[in-house]
PAGUDO-568997 format. One record per residue (C-alpha): residue in one letter; x, y negated, z negated. Coordinates in nm, 3 decimals, decimal comma. Each point is the difference from the previous one (the first is absolute). Layout:
<sites>
code  xx  yy  zz
A  X  Y  Z
...
</sites>
This chain:
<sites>
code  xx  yy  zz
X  17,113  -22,241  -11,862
X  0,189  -0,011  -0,383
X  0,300  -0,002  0,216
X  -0,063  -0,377  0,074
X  -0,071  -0,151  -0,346
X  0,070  -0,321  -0,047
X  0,367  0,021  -0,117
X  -0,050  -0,220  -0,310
X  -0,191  0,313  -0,177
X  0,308  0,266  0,063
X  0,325  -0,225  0,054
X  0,252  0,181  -0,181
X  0,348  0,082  0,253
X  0,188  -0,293  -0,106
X  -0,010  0,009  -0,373
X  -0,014  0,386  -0,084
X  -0,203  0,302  0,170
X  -0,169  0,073  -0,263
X  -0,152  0,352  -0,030
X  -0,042  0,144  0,391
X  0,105  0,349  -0,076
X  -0,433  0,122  0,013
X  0,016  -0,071  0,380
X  0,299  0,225  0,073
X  -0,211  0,257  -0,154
X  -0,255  -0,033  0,294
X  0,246  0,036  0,299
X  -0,061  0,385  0,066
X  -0,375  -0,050  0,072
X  0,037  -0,325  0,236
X  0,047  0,079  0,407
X  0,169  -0,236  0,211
X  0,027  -0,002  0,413
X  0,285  -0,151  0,144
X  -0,068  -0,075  0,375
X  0,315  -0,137  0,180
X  0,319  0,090  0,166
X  0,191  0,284  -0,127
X  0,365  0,076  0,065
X  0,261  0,260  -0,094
X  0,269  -0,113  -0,236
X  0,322  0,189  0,080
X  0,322  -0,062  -0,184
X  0,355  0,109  0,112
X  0,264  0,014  -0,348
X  0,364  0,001  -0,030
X  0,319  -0,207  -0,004
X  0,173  -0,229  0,199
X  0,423  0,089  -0,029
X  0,067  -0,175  0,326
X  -0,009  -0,199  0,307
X  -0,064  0,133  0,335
X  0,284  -0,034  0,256
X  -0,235  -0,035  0,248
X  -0,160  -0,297  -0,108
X  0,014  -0,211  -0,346
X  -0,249  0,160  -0,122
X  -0,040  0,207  -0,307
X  0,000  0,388  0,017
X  -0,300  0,170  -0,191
X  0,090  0,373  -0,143
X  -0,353  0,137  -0,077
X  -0,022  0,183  -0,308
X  -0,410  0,023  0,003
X  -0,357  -0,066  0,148
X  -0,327  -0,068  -0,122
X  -0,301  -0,134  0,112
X  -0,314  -0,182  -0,157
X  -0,337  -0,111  0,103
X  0,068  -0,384  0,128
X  -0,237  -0,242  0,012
X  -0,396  0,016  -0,014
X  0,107  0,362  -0,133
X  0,248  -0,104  -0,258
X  -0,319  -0,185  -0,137
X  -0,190  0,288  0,001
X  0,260  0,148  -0,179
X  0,043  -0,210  -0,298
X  -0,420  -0,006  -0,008
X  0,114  0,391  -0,050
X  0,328  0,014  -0,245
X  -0,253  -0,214  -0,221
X  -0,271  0,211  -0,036
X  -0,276  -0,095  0,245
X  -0,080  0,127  0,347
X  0,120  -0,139  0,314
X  -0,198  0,067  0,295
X  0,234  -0,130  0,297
X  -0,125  -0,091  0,340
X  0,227  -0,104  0,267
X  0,149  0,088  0,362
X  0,308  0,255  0,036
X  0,118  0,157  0,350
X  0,027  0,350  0,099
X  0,371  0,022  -0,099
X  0,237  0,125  -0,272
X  -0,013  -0,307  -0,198
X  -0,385  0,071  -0,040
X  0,028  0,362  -0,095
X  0,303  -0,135  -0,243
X  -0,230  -0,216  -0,169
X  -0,264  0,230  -0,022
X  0,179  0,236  -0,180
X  0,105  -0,294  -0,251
X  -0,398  -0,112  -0,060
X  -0,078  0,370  -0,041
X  0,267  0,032  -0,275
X  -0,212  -0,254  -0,198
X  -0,338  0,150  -0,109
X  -0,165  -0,331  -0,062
X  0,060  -0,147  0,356
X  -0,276  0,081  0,267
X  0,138  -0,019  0,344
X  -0,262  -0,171  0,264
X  0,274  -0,073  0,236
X  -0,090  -0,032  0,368
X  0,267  0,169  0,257
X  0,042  -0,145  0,327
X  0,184  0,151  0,264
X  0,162  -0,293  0,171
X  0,101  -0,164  -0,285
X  0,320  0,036  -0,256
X  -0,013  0,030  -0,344
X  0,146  -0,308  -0,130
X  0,376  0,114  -0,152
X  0,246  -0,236  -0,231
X  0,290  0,193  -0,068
X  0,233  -0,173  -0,228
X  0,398  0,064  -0,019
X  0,122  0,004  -0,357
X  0,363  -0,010  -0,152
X  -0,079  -0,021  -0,380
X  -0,265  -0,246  -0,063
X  0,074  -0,173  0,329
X  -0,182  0,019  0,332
X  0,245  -0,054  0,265
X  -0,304  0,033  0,292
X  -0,321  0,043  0,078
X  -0,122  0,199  0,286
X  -0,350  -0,070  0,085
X  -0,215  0,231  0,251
X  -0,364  -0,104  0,048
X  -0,240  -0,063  0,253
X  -0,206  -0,371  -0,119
X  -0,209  -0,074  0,233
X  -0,370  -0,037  -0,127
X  -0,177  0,291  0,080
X  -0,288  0,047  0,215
X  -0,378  0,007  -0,006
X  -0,008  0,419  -0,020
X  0,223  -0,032  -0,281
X  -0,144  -0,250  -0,195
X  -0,311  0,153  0,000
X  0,167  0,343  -0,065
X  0,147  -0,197  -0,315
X  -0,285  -0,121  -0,090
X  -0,206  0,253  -0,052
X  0,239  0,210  -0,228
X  -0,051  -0,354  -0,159
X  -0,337  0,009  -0,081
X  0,044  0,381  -0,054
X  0,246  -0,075  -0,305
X  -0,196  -0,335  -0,122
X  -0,279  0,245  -0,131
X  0,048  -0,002  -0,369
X  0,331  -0,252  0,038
X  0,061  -0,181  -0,352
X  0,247  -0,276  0,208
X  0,109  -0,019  0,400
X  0,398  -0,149  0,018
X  0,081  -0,087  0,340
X  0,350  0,001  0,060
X  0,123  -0,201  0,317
X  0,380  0,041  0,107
X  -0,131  -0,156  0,366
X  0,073  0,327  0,185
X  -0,278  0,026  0,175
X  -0,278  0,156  -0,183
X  -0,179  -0,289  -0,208
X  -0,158  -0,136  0,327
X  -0,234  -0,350  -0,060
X  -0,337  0,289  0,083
X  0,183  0,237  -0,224
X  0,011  -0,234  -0,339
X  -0,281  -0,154  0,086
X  -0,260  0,297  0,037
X  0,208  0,197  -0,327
X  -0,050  -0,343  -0,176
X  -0,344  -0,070  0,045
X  -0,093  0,425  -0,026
X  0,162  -0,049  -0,372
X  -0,144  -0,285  -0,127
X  -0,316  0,124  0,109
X  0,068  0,294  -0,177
X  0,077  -0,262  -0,309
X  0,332  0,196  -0,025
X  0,275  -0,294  -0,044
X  0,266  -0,013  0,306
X  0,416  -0,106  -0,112
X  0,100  -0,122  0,346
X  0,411  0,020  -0,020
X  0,075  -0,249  0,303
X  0,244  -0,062  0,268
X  -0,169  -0,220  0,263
X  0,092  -0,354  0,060
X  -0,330  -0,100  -0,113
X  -0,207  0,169  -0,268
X  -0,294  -0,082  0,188
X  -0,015  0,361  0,137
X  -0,093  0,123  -0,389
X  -0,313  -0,219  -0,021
X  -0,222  0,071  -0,278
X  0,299  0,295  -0,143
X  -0,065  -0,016  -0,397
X  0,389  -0,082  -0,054
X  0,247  -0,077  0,223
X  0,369  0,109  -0,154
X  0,280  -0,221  0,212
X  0,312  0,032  -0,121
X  0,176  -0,412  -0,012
X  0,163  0,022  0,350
X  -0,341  0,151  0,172
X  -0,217  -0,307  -0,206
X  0,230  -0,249  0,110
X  -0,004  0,080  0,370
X  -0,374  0,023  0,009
X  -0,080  -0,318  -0,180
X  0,321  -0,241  0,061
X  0,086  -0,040  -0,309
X  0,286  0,186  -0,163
X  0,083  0,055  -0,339
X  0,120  -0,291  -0,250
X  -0,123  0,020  -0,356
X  -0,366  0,156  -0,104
X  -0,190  -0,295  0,119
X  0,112  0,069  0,366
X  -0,012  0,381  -0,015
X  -0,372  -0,112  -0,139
X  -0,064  -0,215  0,305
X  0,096  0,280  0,242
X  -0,222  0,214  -0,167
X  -0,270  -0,191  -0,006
X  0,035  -0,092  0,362
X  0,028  0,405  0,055
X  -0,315  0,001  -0,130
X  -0,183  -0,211  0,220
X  0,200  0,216  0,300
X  -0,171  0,341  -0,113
X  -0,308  -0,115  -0,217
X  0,145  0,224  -0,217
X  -0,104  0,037  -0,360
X  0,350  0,007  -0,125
X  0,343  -0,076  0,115
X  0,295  0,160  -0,178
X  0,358  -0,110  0,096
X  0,296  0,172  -0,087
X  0,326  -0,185  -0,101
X  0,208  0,259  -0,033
X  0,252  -0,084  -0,314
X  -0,258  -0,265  -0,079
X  -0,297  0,211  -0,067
X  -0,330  -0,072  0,185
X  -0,275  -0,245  0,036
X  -0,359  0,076  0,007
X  -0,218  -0,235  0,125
X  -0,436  0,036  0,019
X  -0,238  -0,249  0,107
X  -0,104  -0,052  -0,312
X  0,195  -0,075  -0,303
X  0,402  -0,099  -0,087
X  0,246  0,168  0,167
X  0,216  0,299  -0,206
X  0,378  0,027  0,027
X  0,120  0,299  -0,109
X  0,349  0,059  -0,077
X  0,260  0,239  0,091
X  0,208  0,130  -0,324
X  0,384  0,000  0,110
X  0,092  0,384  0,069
X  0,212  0,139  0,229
X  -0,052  0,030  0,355
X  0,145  0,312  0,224
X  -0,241  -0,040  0,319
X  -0,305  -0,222  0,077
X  -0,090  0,230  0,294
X  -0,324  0,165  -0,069
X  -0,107  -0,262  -0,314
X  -0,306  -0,158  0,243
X  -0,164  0,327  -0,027
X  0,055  0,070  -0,323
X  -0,168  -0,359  -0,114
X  -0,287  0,075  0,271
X  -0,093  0,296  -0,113
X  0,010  -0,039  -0,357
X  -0,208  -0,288  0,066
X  -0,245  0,181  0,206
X  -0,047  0,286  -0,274
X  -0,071  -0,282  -0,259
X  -0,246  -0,148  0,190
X  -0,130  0,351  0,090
X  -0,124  0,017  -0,353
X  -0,146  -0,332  -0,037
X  0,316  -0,216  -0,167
X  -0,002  -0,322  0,005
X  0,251  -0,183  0,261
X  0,201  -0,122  -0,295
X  0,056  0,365  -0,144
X  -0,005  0,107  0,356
X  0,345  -0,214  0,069
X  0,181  0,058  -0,363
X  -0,014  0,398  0,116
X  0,103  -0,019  0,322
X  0,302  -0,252  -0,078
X  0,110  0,235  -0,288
X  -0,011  0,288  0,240
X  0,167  -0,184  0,254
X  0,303  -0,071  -0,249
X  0,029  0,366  -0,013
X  0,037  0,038  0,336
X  0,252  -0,217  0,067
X  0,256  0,113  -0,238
X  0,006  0,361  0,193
X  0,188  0,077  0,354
X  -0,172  -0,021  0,300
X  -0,405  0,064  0,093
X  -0,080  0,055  -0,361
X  -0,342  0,096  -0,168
X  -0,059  -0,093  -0,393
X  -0,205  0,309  -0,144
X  -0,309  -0,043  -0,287
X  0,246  0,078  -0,277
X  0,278  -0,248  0,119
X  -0,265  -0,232  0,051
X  -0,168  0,050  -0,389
X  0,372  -0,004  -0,137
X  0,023  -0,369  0,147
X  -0,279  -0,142  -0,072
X  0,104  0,107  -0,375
X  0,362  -0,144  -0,015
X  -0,173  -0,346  0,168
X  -0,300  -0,018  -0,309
X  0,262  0,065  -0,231
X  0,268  -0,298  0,152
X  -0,399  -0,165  0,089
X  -0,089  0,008  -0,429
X  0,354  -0,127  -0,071
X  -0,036  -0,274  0,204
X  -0,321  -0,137  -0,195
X  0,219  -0,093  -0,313
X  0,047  -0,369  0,096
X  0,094  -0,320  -0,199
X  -0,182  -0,290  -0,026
X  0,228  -0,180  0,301
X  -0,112  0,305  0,244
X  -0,325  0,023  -0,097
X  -0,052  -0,316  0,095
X  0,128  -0,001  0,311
X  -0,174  0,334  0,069
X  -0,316  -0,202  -0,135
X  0,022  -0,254  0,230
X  0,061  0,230  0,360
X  -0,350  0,189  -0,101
X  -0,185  -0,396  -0,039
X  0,144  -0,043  0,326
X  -0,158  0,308  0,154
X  -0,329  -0,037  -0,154
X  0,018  0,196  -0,285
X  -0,204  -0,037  -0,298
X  0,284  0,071  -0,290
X  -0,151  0,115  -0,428
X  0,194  0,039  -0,302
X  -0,077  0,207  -0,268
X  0,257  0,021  -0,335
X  0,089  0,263  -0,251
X  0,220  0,186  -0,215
X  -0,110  0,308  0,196
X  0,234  0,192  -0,236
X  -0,157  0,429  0,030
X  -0,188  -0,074  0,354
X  -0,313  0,192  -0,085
X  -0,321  0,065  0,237
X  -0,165  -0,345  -0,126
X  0,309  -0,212  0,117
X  -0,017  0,184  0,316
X  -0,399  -0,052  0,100
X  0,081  -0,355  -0,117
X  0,265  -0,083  0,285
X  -0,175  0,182  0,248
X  -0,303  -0,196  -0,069
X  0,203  -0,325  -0,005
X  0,185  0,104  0,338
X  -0,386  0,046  0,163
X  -0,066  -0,346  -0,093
X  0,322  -0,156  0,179
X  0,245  0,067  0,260
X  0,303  -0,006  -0,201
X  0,035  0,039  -0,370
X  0,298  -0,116  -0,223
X  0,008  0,169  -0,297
X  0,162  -0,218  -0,314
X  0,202  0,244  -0,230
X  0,073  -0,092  -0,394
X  0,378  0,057  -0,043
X  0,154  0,203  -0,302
X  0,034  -0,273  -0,191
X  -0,368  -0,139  0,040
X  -0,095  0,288  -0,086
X  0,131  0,103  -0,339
X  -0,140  -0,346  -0,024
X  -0,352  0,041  0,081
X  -0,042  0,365  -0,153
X  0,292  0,065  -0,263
X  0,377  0,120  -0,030
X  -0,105  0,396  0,122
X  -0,089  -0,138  0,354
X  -0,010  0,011  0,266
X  0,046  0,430  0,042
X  0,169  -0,063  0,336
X  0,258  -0,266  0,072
X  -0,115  -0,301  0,260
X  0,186  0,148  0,323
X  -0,148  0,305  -0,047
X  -0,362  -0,070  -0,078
X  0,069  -0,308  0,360
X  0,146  0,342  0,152
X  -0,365  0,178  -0,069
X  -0,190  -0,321  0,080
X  0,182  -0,059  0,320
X  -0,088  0,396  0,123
X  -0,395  -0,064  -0,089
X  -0,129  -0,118  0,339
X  -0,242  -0,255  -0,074
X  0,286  -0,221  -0,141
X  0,184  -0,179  0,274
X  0,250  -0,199  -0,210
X  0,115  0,023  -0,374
X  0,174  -0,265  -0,152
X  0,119  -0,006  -0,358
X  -0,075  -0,257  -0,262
X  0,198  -0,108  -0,314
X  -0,291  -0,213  -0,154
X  -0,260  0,143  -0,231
X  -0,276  -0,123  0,250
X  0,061  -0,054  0,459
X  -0,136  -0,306  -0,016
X  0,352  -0,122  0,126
X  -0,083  0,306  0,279
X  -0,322  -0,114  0,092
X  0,034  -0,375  0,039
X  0,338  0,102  0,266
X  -0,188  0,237  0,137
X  -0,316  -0,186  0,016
X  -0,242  0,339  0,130
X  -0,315  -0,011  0,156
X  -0,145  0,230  -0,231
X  0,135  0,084  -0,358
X  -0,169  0,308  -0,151
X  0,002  0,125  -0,356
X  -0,222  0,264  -0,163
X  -0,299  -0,070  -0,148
X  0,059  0,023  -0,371
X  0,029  -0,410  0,077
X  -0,197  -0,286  0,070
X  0,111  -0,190  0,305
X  0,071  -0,318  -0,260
X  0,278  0,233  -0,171
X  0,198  0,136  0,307
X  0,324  -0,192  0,002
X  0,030  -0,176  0,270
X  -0,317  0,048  0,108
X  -0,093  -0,435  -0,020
X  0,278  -0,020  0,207
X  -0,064  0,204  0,279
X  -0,410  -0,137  0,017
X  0,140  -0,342  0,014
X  0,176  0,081  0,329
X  -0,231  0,165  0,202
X  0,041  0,346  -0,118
X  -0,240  0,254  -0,272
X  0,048  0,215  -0,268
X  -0,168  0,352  0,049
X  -0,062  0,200  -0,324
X  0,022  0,391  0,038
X  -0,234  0,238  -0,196
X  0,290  0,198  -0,210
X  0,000  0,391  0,003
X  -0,095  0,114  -0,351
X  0,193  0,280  -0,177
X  0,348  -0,128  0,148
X  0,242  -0,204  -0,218
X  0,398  0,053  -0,051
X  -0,036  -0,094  -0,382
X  -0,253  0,355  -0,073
X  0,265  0,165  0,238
X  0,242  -0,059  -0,190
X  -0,171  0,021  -0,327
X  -0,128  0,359  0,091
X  0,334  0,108  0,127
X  0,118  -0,113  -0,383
X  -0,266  0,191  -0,147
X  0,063  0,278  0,174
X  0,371  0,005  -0,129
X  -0,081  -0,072  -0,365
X  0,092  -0,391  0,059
X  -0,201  -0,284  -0,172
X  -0,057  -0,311  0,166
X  -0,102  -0,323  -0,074
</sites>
């Protein structure tokens, strides 16, 4: 499955995300079926002006009401509010809170409700007192014990029913009842028969229940009581995750860290820590779903897990910084995953100390790391197929910049046409370049012997003998790889035909 590359062809999250915007685009043709248990959200508003004389206990004046899917069906949701369809299987009673949540699905036109009823059982309720942004209580009404035989089967067969022409299965476990060890076993194995991949969101005490899900998503708290070892640093959240994998014979384990981003660990390959950018937070009720099913839908359409996880934590920063059960919606979603490529490019402009330093974190995860150097002053197509053909060849490329002044050395007092921050600005948005660091000197050999790549790459209008730096680089270890040049591009005839064009002679 493309969704379990080997991470050193497509790890990206930690030093800019570069262009995911395409796989947005697929979301409204991917199906996803949440199977788990699904609650009703309800939320009582107002304001607290006093204390009760009856007791020392605050006195809540409700102003308002609302209610939200909760739980497996807030996932469903969110698959919805971004574009795909949910199809949502799960157990309800015979009650009000059922009919209440009905009426909520139905109001969603991309949620398909496969939700079994049973008579002797409650809907599961949370209803949350509010003053302002503050819950003063939580009243909880639910009925978790696991359900039977009749009902498993019953739930299993809408199952199987809704896994026909499933892109992704997300089973959502709040350990009310309905997850049962038949239950995620016979949905697992039906799935991966099916070769549809299965996002098991856990909350047992072991993760051995999920065996063989594609991904399991524990948040930090749920990964540290299953394995025994709670979160230090990244090596530790690493070692949980890795022993979470030997749990569930999972594929994939993500963890989430809440302000410190998440971890995704595979069998194969280095682990990838992604990040959280600093934003505010209002609520981080709801934000599990959010990450769970944007994962899901990225996996529905064949991402890999590393673009899988850079989603899903982006849309899970959404969600946080909104009130309550939130959902993030496909243009919220699109709008973040701009403002983070744009902070993502910025952050690519390095100096030689950071580059270094940057450098020497991808040696340690196995990374093979190429240079390549220019002016690259009027990016044109031929600059572009060059770094994309250097970027194939490694797993992270550094890309050596001539400043300013090097280069009214190298090609005369009238250049460069754009100043060095913005032509690094330009560089650092092109997404085969994963670092650009500027240069004073007329040649990097300075560059190149810090850096000391793997690979250095230049195009082939030179020999091997006349790439700078190139003696250097064979003598420890590394090669020189020419690249066949693109004819018909060059920024001198650009600049000489925009000239012409305006009556201007040029040397």
């Amino acid at each position: 499955m493309d969704a379990q590359r080997d991470a050193r062809t497509d790890h990206r999250a930690e030093d800019g995300d570069s262009a995911l915007g395409h796989l947005l685009t697929e979301f409204e043709r991917r199906r996803v079926v949440v199977l788990g248990d699904v609650m009703l959200d309800r939320y009582v508003l107002g304001e607290v002006r006093r204390i009760s004389p009856e007791a020392p206990i605050p006195v809540l004046r409700a102003a308002a009401r609302r209610s939200v899917p909760g739980g497996a069906a807030n996932v469903a949701r969110n698959v919805a509010s971004m574009g795909a369809r949910a199809v949502l299987v799960g157990v309800v009673g015979d009650d009000a809170g059922a009919s209440e949540l009905a009426s909520l699905l139905a109001a969603h036109g991309n949620i398909e409700n496969a939700l079994v009823a049973a008579a002797n059982r409650a809907t599961t309720v949370k209803t949350r007192f509010m003053s302002g942004p503050h819950q003063l209580l939580r009243l909880d009404e639910e009925d978790q014990e696991p359900i039977g035989g009749a009902l498993e089967s019953a739930v299993l067969e809408r199952f199987e029913m809704a896994l026909a022409g499933a892109d992704a299965v997300v089973i959502s476990d709040y350990a009310k009842g309905v997850l049962t060890d038949r239950v995620l076993r016979v949905a697992i194995e039906r799935a991966r028969a099916a070769r549809v991949p299965v996002i098991a969101d856990p909350k047992r005490a072991t993760f051995a229940a999920y065996r063989h899900a594609t991904v399991l998503t524990p948040n930090h708290t749920e990964a540290a009581g299953a394995t025994g070892i709670h979160e230090g640093d990244d090596e530790a959240v690493e070692a949980s995750g890795r022993l979470a994998l030997q749990q569930s014979e999972a594929d994939a384990v993500v963890v989430t860290r809440s302000e410190r981003g998440l971890t995704l660990v595979r069998r194969d390959g280095p682990a990838l820590h992604v990040p959280t950018r600093a934003r505010a937070v209002a609520d981080v009720s709801g934000a599990g779903d959010t990450f769970v099913a944007a994962f899901a839908i990225m996996l529905a359409g064949r991402a890999t897990l590393d673009d899988a996880a850079v989603i899903a934590n982006i849309a899970a920063g959404v969600s946080v910084g909104k009130p309550g059960t939130a959902t993030v919606d496909h243009a919220e979603l699109v709008a973040a995953l701009h403002h983070r490529e744009l902070q993502a490019a910025e952050d690519k402009v390095v100096d030689l100390g950071l580059a270094l330093a940057r450098v020497a974190k991808w040696r340690s995860q196995g990374y093979r790391v190429g240079f390549t150097n220019g002016c690259f002053d009027l990016i044109h197509p031929g600059h572009v197929r060059l770094l994309q053909a250097a970027r194939a060849a490694c797993d992270r490329l550094v890309v050596g910049l001539n400043s300013d002044a090097s280069v009214k050395r190298l090609k005369g007092p009238e250049r460069p046409v754009q100043n060095e921050m913005a032509r690094a600005t330009v560089m650092a948005s092109i997404a085969s370049a994963d670092l650009v660091v500027l240069f004073e000197e007329d040649t990097p050999e300075r560059l190149i012997e810090a850096i000391r790549p793997d690979i250095l790459f230049k195009g082939a209008d030179y020999r091997i003998d006349q790439v700078v730096g190139g003696a250097f680089v064979q003598q420890h270890g590394g090669r020189v790889v020419l690249i066949d040049l693109e004819e018909g591009h060059s920024t001198t005839n650009t600049i000489r035909r925009i000239a012409a064009a305006n009556g201007v002679l040029t040397a």
